[in-house]
Backbone as ProteinMPNN parsed JSONL, in Angstrom:
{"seq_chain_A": "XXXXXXXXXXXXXXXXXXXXXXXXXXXXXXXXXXXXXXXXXXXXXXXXXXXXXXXXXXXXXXXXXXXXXXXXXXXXXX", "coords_chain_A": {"N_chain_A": [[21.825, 285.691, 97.671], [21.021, 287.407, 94.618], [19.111, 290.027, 94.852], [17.853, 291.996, 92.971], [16.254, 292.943, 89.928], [17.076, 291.762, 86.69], [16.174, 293.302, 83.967], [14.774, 292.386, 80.571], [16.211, 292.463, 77.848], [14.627, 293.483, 74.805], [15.146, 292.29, 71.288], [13.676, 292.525, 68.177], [14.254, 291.024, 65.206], [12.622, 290.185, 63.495], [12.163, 289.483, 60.163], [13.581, 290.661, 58.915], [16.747, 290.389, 56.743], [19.831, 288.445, 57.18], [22.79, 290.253, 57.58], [21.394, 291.331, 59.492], [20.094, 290.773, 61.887], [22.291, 290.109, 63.538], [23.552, 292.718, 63.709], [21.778, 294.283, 64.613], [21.486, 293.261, 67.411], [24.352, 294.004, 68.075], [24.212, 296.97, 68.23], [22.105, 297.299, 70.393], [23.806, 295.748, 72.114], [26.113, 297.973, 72.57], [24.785, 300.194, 73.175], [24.173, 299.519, 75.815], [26.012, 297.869, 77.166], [25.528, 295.494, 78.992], [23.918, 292.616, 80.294], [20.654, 290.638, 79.941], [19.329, 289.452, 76.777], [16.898, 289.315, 74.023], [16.965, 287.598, 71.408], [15.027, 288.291, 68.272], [14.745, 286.283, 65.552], [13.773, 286.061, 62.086], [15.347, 284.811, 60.176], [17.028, 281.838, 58.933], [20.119, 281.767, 58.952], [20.764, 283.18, 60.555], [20.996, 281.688, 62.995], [23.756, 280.843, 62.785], [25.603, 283.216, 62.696], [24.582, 284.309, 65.124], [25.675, 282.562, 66.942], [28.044, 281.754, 66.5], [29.373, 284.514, 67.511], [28.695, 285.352, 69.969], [29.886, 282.962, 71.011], [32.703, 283.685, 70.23], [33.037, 285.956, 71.556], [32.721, 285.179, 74.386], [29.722, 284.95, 75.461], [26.873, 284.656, 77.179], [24.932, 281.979, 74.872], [21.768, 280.51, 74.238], [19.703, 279.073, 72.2], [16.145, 278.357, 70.889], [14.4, 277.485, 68.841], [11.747, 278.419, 67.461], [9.853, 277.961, 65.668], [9.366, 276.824, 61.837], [10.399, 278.918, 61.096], [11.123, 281.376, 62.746], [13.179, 282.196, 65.27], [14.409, 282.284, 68.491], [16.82, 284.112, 70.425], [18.647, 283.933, 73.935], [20.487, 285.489, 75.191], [23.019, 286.657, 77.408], [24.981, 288.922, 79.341], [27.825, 289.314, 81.101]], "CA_chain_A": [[21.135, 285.776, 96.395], [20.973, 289.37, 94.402], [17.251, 290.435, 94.65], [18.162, 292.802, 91.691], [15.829, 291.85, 88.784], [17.121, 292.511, 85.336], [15.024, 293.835, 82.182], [15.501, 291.729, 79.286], [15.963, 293.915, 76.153], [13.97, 292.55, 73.307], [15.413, 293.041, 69.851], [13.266, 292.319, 67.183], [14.893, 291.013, 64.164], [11.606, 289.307, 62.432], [11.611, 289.761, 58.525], [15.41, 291.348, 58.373], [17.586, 289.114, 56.24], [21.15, 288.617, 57.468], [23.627, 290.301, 58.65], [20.552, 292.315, 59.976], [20.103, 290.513, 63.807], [23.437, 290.104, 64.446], [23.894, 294.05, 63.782], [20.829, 294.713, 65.871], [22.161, 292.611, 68.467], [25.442, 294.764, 68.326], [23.553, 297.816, 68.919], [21.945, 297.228, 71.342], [24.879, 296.092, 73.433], [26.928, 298.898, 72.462], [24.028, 301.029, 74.344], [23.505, 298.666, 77.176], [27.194, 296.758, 77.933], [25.547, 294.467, 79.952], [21.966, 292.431, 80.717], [20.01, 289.961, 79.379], [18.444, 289.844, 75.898], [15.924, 288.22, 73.539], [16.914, 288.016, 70.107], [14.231, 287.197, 67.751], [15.113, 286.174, 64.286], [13.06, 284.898, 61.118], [16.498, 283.929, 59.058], [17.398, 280.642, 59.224], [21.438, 282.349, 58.826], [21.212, 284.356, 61.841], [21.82, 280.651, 63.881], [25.649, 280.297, 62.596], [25.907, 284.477, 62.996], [24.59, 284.725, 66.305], [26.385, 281.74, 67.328], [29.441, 282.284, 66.536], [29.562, 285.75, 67.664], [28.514, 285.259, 71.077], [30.891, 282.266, 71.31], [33.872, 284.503, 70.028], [32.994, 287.077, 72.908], [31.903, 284.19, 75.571], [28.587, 285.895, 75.641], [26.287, 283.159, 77.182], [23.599, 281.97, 74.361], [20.937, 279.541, 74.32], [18.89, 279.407, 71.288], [15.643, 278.203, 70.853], [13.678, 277.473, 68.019], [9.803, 278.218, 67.911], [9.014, 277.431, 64.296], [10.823, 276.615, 61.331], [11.284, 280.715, 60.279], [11.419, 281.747, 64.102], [14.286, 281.57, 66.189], [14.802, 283.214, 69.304], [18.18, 283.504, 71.166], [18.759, 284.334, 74.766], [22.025, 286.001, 75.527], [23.457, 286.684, 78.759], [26.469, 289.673, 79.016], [28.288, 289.822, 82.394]], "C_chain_A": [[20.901, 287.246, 96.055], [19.032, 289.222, 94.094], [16.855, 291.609, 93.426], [17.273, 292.109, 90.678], [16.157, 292.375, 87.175], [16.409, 292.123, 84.705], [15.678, 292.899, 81.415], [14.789, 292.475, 78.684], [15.851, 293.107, 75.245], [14.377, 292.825, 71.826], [14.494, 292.294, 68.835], [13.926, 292.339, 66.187], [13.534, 290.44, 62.832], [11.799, 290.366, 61.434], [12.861, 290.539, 57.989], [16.68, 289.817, 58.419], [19.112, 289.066, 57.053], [21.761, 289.233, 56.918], [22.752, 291.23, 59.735], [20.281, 291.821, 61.779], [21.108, 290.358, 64.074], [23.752, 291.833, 64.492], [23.072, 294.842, 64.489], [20.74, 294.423, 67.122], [23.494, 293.74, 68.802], [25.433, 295.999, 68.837], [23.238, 297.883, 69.854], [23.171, 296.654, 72.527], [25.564, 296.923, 73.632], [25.629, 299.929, 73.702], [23.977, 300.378, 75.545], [24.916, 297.891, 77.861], [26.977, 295.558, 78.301], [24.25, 293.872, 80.214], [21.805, 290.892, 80.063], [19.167, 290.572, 77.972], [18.147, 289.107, 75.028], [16.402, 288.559, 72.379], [15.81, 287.36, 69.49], [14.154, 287.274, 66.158], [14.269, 285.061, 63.099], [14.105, 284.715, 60.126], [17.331, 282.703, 60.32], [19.479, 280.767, 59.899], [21.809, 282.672, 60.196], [21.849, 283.161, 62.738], [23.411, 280.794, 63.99], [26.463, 281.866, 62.805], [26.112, 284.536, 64.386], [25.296, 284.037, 67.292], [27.548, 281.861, 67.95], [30.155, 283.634, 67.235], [29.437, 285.43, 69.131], [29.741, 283.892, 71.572], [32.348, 282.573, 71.384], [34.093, 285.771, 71.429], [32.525, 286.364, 74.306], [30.734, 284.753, 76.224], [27.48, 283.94, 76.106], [25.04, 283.142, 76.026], [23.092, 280.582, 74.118], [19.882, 280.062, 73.337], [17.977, 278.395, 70.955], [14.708, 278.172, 69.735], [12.269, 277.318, 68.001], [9.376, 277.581, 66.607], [10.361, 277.846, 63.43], [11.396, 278.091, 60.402], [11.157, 281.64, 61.88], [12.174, 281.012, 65.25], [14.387, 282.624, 67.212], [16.304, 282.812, 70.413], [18.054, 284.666, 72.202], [19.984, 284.773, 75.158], [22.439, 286.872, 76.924], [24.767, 287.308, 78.672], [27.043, 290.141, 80.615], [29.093, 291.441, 82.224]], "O_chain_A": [[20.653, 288.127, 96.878], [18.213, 288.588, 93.43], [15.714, 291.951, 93.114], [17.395, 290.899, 90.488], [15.52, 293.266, 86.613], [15.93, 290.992, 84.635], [16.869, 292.605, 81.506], [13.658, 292.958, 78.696], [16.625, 292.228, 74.865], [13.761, 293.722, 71.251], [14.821, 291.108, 68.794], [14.393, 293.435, 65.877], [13.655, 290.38, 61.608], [11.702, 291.586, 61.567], [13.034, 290.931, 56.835], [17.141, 288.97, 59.184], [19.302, 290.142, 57.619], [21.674, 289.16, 55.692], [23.308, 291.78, 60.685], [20.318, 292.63, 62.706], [21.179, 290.443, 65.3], [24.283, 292.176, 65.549], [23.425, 295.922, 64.963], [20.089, 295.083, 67.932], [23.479, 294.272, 69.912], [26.257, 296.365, 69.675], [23.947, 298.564, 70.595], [23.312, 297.165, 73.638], [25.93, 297.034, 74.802], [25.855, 300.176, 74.887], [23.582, 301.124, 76.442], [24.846, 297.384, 78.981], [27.762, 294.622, 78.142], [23.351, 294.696, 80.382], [22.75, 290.161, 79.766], [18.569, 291.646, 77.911], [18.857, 288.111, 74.894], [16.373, 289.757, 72.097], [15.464, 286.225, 69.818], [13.581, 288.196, 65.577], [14.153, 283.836, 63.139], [13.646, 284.405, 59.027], [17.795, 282.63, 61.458], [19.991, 280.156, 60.837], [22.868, 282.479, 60.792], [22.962, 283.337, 63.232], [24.099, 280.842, 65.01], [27.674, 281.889, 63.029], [27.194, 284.716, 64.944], [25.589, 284.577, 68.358], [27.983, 281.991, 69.094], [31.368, 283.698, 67.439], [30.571, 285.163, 69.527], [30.401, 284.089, 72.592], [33.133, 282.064, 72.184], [35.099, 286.213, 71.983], [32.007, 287.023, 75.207], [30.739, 285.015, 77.427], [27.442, 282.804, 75.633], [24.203, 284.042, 76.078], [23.831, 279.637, 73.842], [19.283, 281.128, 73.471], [18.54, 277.343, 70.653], [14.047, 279.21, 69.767], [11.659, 276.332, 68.416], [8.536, 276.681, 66.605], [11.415, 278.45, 63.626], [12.264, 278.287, 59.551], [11.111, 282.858, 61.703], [12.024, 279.953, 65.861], [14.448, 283.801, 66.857], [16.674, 281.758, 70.93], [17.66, 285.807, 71.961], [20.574, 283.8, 75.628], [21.785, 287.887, 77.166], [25.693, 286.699, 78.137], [26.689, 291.183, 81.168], [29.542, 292.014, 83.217]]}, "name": "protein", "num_of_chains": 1, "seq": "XXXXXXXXXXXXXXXXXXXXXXXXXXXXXXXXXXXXXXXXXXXXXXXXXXXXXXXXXXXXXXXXXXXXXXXXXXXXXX"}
């Protein structure tokens, strides 16, 4: 078992319309390559963005809905 504990990098997307968390998402991996990270998005849009995008790059994501203008997605980048 790796005893390594990775940081999850938090991006805040609340209150930025689309294409705005998937491009803050992009950022941040471009600095980072690799990790865990929290997206957290108040457009309904960002679902079929962030989706897709991470599915196109087999990025693992699991997305979670807290309320019905907060979404947060977990993404996983080997």
């Amino acid at each position: 078992m790796d005893n390594s504990v990775d940081e999850m990098i938090i991006i805040d997307a609340m209150g930025q319309p689309c294409p705005m968390p998937l491009l803050m998402l992009k950022r941040a991996l471009k600095k980072t390559g690799a990790g865990h990270f929290l997206l957290k998005s108040s457009d309904p849009h960002s679902q079929q963005d962030v989706s897709r995008y991470c599915q196109i790059h087999q990025y693992g994501c699991e997305l979670t809905q807290i309320s019905a203008n907060e979404f947060h997605y977990f993404i996983e980048i080997k």
